[in-house]
N, C-alpha and C positions, 0 to 999 in steps of 0.2 A: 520478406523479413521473417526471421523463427520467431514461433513464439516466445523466446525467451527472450530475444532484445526485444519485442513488442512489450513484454512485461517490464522488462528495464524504464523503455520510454514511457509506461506509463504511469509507473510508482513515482517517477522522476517528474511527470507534469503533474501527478496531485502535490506535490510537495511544492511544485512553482507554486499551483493556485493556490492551497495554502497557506504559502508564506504571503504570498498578493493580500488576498483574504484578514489575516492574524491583522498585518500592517495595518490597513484602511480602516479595521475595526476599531484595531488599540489609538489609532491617529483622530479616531470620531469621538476618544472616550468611552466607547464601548469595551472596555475589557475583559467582562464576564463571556460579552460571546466572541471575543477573540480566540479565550482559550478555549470551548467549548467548540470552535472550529479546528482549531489545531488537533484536541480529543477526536473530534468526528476523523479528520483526514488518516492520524495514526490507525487507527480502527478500520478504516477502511483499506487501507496500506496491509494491515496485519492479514486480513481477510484475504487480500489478494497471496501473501505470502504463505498461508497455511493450505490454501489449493495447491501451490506447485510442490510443496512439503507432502503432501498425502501425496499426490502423484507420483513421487519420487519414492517417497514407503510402498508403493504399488509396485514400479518398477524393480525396485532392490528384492521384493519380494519373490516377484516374477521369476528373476533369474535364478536366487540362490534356494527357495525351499518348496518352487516347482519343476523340478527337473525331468 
């Protein structure tokens, strides 16, 4: 598997567990840390997405202004 679908599957399971998560919290009456979980997963999500965003500034970089 590329790492890119590996990344796909795995933004895609925090967002399952997430959503799992939000549910059982807000369903307990727990709401403050429902949303303070959904905060957490976006964040973490983000995190993942600004690694392949630098790597990709790396690569564009590579090609056009190290020739």
């Amino acid at each position: 598997m590329t790492p890119e679908v590996r990344a796909i599957f795995q933004i895609a399971g925090i967002g399952f567990i997430v959503a799992i998560l939000h549910t059982l919290l807000k369903q307990s009456g727990k709401e403050e840390y429902a949303h303070w979980t959904t905060f957490i997963g976006i964040v973490v999500v983000f995190v993942i997405v600004i690694g392949y965003v630098d790597h990709l500034y790396r690569e564009i970089e590579a090609v056009f202004l190290r020739q």
